[in-house]
N, CA and C atoms of all chains as a GROMACS GRO file, in nm:
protein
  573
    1UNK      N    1   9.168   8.976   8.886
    1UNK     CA    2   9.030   8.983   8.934
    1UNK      C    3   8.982   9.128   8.928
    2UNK      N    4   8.876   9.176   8.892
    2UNK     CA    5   8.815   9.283   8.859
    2UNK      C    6   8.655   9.266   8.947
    3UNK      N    7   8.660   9.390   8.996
    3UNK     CA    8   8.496   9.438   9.124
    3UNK      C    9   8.430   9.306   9.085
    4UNK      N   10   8.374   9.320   8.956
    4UNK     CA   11   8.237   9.266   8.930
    4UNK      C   12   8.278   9.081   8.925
    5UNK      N   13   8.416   9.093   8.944
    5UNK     CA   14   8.443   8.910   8.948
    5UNK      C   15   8.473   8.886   9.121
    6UNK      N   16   8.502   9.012   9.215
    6UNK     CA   17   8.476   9.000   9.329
    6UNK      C   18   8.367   8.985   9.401
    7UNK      N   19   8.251   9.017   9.343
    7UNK     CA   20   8.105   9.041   9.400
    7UNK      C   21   8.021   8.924   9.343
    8UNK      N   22   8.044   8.884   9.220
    8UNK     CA   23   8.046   8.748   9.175
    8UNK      C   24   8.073   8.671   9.309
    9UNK      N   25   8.187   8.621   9.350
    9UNK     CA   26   8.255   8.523   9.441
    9UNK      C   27   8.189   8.570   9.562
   10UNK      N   28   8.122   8.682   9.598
   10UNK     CA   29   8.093   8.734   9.764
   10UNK      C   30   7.974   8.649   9.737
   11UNK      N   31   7.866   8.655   9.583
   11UNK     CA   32   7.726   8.649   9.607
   11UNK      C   33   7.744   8.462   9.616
   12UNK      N   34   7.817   8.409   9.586
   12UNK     CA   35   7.804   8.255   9.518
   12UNK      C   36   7.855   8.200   9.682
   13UNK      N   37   7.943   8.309   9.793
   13UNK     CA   38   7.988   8.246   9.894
   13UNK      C   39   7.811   8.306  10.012
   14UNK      N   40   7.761   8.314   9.963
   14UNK     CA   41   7.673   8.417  10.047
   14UNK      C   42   7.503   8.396   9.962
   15UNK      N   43   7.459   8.288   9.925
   15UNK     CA   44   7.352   8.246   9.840
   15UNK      C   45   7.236   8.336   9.927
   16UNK      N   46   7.244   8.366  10.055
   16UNK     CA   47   7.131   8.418  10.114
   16UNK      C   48   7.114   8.575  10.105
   17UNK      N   49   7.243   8.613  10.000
   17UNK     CA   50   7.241   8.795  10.000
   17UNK      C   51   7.191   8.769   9.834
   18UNK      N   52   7.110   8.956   9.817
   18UNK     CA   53   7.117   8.956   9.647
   18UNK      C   54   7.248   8.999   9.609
   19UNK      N   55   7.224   8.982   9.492
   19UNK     CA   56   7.350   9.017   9.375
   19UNK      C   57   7.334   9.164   9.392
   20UNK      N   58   7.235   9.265   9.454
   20UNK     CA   59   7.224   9.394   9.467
   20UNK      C   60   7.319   9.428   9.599
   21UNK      N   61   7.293   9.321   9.666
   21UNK     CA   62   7.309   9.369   9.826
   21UNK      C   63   7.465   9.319   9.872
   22UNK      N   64   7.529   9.280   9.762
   22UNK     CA   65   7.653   9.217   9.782
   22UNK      C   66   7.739   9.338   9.703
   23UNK      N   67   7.679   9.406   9.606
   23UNK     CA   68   7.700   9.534   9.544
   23UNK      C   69   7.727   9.600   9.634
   24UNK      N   70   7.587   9.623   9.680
   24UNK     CA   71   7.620   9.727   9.801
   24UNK      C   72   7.690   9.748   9.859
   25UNK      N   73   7.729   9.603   9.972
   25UNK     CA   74   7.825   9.547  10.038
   25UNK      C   75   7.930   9.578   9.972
   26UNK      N   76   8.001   9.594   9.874
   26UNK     CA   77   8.139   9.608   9.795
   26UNK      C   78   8.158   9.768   9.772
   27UNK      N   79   8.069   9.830   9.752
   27UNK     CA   80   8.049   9.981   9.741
   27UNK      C   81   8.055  10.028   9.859
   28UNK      N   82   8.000  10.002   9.993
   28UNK     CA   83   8.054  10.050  10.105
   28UNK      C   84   8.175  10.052  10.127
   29UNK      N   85   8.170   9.918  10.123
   29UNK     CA   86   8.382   9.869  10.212
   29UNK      C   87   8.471   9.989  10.100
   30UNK      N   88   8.426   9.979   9.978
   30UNK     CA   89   8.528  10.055   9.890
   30UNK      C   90   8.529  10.166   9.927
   31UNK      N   91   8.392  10.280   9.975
   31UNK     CA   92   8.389  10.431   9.957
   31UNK      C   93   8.406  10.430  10.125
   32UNK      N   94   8.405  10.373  10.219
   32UNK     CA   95   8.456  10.396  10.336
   32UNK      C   96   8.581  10.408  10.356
   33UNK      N   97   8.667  10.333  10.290
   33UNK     CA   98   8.854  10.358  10.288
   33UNK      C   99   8.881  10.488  10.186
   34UNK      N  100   8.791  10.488  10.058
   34UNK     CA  101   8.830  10.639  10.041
   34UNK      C  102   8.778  10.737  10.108
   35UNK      N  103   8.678  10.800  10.189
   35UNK     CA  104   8.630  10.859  10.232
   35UNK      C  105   8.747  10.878  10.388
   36UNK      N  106   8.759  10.777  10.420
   36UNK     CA  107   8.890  10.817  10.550
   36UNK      C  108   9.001  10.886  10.506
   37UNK      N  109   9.056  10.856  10.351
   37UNK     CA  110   9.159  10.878  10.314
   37UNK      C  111   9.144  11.051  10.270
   38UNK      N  112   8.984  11.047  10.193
   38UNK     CA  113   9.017  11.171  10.150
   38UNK      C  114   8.998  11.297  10.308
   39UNK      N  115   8.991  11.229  10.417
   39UNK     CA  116   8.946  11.336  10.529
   39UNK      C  117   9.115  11.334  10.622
   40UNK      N  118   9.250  11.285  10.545
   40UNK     CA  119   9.360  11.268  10.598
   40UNK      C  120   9.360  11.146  10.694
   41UNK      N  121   9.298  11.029  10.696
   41UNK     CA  122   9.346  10.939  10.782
   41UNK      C  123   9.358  10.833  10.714
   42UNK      N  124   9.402  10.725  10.803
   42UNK     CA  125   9.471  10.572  10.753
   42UNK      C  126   9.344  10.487  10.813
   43UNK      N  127   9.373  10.385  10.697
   43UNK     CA  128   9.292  10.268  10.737
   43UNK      C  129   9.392  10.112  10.714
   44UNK      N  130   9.367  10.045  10.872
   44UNK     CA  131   9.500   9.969  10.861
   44UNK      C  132   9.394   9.823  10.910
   45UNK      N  133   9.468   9.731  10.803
   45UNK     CA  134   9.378   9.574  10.781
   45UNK      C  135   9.498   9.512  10.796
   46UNK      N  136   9.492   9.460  10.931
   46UNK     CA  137   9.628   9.330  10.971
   46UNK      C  138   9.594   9.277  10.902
   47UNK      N  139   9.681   9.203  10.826
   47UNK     CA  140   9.728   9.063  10.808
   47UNK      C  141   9.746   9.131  10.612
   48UNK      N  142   9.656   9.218  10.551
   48UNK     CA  143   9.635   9.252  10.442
   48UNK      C  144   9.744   9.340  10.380
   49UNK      N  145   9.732   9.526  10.436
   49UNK     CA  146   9.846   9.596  10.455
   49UNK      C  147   9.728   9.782  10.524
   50UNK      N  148   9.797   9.873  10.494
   50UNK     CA  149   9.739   9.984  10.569
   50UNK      C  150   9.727  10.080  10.427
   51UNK      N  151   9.646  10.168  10.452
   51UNK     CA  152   9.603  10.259  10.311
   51UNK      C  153   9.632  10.420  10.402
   52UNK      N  154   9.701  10.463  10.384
   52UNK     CA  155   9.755  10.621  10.383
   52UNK      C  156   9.766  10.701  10.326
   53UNK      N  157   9.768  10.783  10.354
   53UNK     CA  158   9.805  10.950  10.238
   53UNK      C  159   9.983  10.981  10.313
   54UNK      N  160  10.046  11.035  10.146
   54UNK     CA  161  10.189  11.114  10.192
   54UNK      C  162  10.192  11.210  10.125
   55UNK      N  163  10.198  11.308  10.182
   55UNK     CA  164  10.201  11.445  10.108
   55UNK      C  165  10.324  11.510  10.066
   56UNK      N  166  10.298  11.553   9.972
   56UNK     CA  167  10.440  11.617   9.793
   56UNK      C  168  10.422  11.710   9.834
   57UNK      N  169  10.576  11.822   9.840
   57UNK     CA  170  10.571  11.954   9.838
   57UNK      C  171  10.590  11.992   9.691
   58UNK      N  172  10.518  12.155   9.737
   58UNK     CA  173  10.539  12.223   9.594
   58UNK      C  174  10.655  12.222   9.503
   59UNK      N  175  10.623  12.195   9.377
   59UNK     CA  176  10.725  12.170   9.313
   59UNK      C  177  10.738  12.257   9.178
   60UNK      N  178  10.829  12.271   9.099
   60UNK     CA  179  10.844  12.347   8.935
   60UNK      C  180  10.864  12.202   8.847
   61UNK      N  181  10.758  12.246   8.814
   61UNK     CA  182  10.756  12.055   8.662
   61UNK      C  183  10.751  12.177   8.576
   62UNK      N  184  10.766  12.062   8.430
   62UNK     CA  185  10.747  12.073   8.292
   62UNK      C  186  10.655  12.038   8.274
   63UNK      N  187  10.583  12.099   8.197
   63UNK     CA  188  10.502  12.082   8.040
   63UNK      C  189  10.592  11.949   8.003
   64UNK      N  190  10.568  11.844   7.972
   64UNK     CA  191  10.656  11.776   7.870
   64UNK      C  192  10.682  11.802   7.726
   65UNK      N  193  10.488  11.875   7.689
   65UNK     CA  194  10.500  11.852   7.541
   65UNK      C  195  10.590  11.997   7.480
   66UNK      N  196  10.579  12.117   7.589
   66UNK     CA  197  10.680  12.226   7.528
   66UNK      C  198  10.795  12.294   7.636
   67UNK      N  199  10.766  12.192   7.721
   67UNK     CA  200  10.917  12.228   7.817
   67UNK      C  201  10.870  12.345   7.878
   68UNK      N  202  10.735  12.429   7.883
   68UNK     CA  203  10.754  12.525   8.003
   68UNK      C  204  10.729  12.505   8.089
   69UNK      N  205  10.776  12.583   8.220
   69UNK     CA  206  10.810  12.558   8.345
   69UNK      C  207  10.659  12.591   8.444
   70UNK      N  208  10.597  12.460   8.500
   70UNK     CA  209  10.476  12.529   8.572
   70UNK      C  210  10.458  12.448   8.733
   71UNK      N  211  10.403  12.524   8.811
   71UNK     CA  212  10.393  12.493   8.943
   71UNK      C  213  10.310  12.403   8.954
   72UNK      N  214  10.403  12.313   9.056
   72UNK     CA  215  10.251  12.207   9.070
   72UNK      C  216  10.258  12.217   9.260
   73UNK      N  217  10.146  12.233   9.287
   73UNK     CA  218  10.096  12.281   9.421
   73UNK      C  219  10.128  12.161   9.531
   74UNK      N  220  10.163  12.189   9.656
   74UNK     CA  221  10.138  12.066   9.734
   74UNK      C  222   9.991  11.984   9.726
   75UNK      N  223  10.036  11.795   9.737
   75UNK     CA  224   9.931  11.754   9.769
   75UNK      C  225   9.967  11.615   9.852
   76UNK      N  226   9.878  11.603   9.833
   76UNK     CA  227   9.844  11.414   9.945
   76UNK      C  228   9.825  11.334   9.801
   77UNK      N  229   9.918  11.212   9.831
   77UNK     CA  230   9.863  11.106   9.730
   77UNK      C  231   9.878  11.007   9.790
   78UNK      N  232   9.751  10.885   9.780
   78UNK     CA  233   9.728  10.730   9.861
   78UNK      C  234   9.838  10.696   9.836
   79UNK      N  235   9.879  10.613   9.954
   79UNK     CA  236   9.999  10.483   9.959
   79UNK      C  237   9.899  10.384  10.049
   80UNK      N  238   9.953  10.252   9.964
   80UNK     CA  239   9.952  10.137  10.052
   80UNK      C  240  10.084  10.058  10.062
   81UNK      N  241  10.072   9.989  10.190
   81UNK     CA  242  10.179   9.897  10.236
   81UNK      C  243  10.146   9.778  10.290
   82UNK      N  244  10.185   9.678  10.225
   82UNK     CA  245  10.152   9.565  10.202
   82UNK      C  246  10.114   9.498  10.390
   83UNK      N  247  10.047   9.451  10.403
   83UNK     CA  248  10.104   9.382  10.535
   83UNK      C  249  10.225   9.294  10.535
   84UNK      N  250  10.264   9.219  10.658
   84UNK     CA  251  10.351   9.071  10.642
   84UNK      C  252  10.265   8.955  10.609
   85UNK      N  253  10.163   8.949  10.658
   85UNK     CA  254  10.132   8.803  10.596
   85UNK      C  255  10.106   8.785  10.466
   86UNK      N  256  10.020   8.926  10.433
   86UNK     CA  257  10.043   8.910  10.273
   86UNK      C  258  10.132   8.939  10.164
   87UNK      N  259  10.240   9.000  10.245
   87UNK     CA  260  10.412   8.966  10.170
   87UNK      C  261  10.437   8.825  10.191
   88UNK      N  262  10.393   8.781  10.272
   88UNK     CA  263  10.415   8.603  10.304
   88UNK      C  264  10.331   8.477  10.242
   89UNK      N  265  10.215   8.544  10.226
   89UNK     CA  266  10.160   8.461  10.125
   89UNK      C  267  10.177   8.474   9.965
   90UNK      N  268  10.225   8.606   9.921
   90UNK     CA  269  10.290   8.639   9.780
   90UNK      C  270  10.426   8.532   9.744
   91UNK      N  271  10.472   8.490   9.861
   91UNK     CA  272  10.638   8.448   9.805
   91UNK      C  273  10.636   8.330   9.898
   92UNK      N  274  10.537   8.237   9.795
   92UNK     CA  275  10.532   8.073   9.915
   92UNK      C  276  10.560   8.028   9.778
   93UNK      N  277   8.110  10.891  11.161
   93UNK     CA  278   8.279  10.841  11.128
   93UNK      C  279   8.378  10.934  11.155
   94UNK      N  280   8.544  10.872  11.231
   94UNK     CA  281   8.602  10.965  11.303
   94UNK      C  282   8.659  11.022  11.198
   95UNK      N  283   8.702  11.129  11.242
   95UNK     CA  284   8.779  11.224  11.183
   95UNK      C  285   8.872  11.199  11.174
   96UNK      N  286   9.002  11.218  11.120
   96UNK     CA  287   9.104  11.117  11.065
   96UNK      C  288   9.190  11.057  11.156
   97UNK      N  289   9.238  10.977  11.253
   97UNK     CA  290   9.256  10.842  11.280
   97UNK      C  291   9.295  10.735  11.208
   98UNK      N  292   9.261  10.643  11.249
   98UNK     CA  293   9.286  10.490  11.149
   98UNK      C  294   9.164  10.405  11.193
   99UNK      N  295   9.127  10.389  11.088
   99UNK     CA  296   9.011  10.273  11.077
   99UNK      C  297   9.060  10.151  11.059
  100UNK      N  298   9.019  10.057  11.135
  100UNK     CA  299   9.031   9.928  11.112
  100UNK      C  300   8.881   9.812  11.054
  101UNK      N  301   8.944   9.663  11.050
  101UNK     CA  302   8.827   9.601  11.010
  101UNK      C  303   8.713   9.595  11.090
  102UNK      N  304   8.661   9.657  11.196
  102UNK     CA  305   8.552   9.662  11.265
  102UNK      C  306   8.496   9.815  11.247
  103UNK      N  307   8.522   9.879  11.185
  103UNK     CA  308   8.498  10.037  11.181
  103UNK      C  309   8.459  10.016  11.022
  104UNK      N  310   8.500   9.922  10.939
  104UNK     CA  311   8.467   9.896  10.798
  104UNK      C  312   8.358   9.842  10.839
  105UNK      N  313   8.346   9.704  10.906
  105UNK     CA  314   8.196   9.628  10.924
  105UNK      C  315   8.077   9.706  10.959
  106UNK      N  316   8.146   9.784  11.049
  106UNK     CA  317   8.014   9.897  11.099
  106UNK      C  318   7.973  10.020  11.033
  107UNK      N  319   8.054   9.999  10.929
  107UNK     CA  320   7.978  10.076  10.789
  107UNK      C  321   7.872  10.007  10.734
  108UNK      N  322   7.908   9.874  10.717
  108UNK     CA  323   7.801   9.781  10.617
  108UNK      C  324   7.698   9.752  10.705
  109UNK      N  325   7.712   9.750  10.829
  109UNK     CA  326   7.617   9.731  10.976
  109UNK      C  327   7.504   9.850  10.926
  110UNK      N  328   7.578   9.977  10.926
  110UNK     CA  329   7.462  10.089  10.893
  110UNK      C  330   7.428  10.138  10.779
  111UNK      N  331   7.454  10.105  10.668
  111UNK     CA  332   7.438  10.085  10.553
  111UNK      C  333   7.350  10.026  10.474
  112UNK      N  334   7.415   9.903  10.488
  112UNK     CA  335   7.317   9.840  10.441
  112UNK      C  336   7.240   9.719  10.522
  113UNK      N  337   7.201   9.750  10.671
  113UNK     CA  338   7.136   9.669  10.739
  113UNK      C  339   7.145   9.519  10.759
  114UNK      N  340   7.260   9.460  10.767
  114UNK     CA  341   7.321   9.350  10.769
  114UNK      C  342   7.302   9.360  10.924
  115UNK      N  343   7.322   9.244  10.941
  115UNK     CA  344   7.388   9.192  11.130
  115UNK      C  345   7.528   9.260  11.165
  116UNK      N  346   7.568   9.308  11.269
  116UNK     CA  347   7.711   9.328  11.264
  116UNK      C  348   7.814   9.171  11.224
  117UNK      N  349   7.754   9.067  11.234
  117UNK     CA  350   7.831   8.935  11.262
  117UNK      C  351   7.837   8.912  11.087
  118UNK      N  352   7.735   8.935  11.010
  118UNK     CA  353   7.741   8.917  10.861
  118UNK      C  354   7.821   9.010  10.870
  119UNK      N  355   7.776   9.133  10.865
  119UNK     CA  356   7.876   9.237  10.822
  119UNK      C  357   8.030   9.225  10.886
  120UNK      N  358   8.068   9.190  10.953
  120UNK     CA  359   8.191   9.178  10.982
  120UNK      C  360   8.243   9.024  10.915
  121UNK      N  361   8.180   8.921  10.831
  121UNK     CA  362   8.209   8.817  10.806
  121UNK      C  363   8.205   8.884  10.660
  122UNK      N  364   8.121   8.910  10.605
  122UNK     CA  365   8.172   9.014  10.468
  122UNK      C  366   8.264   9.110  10.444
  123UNK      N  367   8.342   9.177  10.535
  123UNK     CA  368   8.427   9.246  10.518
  123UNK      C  369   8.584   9.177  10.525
  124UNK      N  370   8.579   9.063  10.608
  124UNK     CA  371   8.651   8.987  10.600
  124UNK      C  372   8.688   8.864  10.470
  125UNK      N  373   8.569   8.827  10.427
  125UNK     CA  374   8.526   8.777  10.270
  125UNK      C  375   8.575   8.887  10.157
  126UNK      N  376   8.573   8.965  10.162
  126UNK     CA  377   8.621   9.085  10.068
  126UNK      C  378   8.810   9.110  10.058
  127UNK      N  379   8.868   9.091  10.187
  127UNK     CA  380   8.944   9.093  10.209
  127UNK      C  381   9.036   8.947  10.160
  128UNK      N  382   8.955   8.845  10.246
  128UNK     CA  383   9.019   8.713  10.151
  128UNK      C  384   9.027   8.693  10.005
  129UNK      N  385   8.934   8.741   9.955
  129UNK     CA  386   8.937   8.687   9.814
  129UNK      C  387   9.021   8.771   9.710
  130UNK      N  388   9.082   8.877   9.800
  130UNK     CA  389   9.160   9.010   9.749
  130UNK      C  390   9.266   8.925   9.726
  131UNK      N  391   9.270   8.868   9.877
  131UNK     CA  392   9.434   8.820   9.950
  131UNK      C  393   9.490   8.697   9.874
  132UNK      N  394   9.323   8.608   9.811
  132UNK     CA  395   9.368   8.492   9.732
  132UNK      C  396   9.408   8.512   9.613
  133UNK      N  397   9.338   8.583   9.546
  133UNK     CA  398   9.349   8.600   9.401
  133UNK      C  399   9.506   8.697   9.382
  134UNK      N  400   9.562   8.778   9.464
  134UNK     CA  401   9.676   8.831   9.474
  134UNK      C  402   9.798   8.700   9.463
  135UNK      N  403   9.740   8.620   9.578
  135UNK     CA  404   9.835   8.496   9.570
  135UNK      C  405   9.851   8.384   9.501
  136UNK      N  406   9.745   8.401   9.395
  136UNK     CA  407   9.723   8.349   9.286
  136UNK      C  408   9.821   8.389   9.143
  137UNK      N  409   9.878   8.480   9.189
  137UNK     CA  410   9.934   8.598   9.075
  137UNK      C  411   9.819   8.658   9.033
  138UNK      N  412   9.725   8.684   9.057
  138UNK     CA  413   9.633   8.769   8.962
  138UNK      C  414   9.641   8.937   9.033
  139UNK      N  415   9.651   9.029   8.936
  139UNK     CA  416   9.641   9.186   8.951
  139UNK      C  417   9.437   9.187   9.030
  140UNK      N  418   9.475   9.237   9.103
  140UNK     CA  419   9.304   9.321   9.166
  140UNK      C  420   9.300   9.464   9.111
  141UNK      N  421   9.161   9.458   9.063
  141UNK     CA  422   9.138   9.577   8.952
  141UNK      C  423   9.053   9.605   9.016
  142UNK      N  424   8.996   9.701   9.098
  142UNK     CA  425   8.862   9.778   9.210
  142UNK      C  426   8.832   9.936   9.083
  143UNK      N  427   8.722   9.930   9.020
  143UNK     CA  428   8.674  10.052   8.902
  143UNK      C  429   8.646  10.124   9.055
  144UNK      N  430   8.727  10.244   9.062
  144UNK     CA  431   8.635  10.399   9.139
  144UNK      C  432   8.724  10.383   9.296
  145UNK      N  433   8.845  10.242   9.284
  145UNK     CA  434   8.896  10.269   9.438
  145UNK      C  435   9.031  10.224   9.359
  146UNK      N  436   9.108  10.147   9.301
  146UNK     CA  437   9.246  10.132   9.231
  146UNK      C  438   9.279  10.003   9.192
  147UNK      N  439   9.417   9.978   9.182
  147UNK     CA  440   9.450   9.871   9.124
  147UNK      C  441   9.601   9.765   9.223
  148UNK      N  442   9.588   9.661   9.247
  148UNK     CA  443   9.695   9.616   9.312
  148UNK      C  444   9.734   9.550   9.251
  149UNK      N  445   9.868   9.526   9.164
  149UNK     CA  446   9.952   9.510   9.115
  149UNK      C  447  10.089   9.447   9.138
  150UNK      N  448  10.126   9.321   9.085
  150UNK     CA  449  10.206   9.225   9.114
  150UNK      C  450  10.346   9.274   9.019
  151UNK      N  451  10.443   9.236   9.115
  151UNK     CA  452  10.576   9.244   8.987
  151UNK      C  453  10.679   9.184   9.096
  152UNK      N  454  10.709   9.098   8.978
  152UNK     CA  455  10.880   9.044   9.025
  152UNK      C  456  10.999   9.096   8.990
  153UNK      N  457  11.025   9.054   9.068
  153UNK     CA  458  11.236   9.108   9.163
  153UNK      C  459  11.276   8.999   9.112
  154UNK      N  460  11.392   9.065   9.006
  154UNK     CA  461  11.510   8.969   8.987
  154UNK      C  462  11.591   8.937   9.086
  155UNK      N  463  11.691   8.826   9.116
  155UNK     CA  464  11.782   8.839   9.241
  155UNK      C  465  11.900   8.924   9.208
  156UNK      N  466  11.922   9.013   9.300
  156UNK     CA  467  12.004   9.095   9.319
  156UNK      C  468  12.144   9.116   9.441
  157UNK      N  469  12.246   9.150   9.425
  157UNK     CA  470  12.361   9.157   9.550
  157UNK      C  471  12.282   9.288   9.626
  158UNK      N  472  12.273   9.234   9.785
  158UNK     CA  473  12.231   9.349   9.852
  158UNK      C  474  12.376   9.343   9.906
  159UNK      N  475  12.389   9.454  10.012
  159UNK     CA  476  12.478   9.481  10.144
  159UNK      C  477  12.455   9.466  10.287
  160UNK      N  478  12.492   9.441  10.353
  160UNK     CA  479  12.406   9.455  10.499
  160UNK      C  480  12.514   9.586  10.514
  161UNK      N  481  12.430   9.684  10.592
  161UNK     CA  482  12.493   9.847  10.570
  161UNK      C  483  12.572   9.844  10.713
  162UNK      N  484  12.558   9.744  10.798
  162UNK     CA  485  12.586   9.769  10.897
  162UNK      C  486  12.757   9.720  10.890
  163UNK      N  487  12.777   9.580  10.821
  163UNK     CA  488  12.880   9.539  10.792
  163UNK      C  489  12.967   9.497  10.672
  164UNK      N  490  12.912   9.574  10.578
  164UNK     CA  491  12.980   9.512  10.446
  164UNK      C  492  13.000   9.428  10.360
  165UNK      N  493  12.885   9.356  10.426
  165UNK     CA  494  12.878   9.249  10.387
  165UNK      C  495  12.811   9.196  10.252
  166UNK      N  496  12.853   9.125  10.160
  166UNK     CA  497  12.734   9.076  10.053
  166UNK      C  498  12.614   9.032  10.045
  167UNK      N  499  12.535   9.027  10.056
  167UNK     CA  500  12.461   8.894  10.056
  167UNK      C  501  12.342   8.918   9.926
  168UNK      N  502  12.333   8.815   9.881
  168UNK     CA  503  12.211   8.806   9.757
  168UNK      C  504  12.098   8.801   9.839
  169UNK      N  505  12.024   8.857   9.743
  169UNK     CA  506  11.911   8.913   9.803
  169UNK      C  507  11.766   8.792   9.658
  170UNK      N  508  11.730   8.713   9.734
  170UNK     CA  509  11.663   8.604   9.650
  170UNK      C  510  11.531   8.686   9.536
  171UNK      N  511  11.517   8.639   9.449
  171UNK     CA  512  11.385   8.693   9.351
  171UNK      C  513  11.257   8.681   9.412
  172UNK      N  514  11.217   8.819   9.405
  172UNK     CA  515  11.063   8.740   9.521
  172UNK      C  516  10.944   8.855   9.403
  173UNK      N  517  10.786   8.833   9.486
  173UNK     CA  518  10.694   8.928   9.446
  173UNK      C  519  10.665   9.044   9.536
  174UNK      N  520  10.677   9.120   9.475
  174UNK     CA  521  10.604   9.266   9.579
  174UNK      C  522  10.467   9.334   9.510
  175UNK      N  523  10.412   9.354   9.591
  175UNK     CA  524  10.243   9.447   9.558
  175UNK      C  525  10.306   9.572   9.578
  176UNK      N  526  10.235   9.647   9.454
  176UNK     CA  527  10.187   9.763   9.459
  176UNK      C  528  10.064   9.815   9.455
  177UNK      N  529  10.018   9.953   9.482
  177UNK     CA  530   9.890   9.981   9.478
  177UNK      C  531   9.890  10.077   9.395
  178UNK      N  532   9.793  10.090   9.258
  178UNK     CA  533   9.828  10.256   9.201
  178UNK      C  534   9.684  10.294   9.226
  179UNK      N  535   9.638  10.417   9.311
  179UNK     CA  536   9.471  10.412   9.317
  179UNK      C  537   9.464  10.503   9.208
  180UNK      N  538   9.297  10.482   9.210
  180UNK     CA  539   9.208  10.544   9.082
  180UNK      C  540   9.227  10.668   9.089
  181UNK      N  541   9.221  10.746   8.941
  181UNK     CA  542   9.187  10.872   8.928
  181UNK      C  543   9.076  10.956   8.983
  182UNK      N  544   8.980  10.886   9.050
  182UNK     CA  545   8.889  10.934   9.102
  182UNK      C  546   8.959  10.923   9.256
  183UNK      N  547   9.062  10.850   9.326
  183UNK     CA  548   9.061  10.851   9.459
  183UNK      C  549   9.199  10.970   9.476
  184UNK      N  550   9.270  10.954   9.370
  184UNK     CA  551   9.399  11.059   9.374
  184UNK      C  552   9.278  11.185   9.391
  185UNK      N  553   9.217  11.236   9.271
  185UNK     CA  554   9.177  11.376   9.279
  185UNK      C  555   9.079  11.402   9.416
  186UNK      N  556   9.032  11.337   9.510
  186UNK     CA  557   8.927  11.301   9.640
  186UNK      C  558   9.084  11.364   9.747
  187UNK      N  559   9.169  11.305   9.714
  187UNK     CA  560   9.309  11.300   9.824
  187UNK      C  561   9.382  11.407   9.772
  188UNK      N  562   9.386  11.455   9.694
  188UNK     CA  563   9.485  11.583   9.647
  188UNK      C  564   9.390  11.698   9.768
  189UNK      N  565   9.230  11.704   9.740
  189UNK     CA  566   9.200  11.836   9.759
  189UNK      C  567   9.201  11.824   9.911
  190UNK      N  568   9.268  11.728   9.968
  190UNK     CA  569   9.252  11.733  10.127
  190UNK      C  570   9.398  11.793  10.208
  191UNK      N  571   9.481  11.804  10.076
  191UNK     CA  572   9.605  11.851  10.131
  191UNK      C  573   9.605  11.962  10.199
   0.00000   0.00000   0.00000
């Protein structure tokens, strides 16, 4: 399933919203969980799973394509974790 | 909106509450609708593809011998599905610069 086949299914469950306003609706919920995430906090949906940041220390990587040696800086990168019910509804 | 904390599904609704001028009772019945149809189509086997927030991603586990660490024990560990999430290039580079 892809956005525009999700907002599809919101507008067809929801005949009394537009196809704009169900957009909308999908563009909020989306830029509100990144917007927590990018300000360091979690956003946690029982039953679904929780969306977090874990932060990488500085490290010495490669170049792959010529093997030299370059710093890559600390950062935060999203994690999610599944909830239980929806580990429970995956494996019925 | 708080400063970092944890947001839950009523702190999402009351985005779409002020947003986009819904009822809180729609808006909290749409955020929940968003969430189901995530939750179905996941359990459907289908991958969720979100353009500008990421991708959740299905893969199966062969069965494997686990241990129980506590006692030595064998035990097979059955083939199941696990989700992953890989988010967008636009939400990694949003979350890097907050480190």
């Amino acid at each position: 399933m892809i956005r525009s086949e999700l907002v599809a299914m919101l507008a067809k469950q929801n005949p009394d919203l537009s196809l704009k306003e169900v957009e909308r609706v999908v563009s909020t919920f989306f830029e509100a969980i990144n917007a927590q995430l990018a300000e360091g906090g979690r956003v946690e949906l029982r039953g679904f799973g929780a969306f977090s940041t874990r932060s990488r220390t500085a490290r010495t990587g490669r170049n792959p394509r010529t093997g030299d040696p370059v710093e890559v800086d600390a950062k935060s990168v999203p994690y999610f974790k599944p909830g239980k019910e929806m580990r429970a509804r995956l494996n019925v | 909106m708080a400063v970092a904390g944890t947001l839950t599904r009523a702190d999402l609704a009351e985005s779409v509450h002020r947003e986009i001028g819904l009822s809180r009772a729609e808006s909290a019945n749409l955020v929940e609708q968003i969430l189901e149809n995530m939750c179905a189509a996941l359990s459907r086997g289908e991958n969720v593809k979100i353009s500008g927030f990421g991708s959740f991603i299905l893969r199966d586990k062969g069965e494997r011998i686990g241990r129980n660490p506590k006692t030595g024990v064998e035990v097979p560990i059955a083939p199941r599905r696990v989700l992953t999430f890989r988010a967008s290039q636009m939400m990694r580079e949003r979350i890097v610069k907050s480190a």
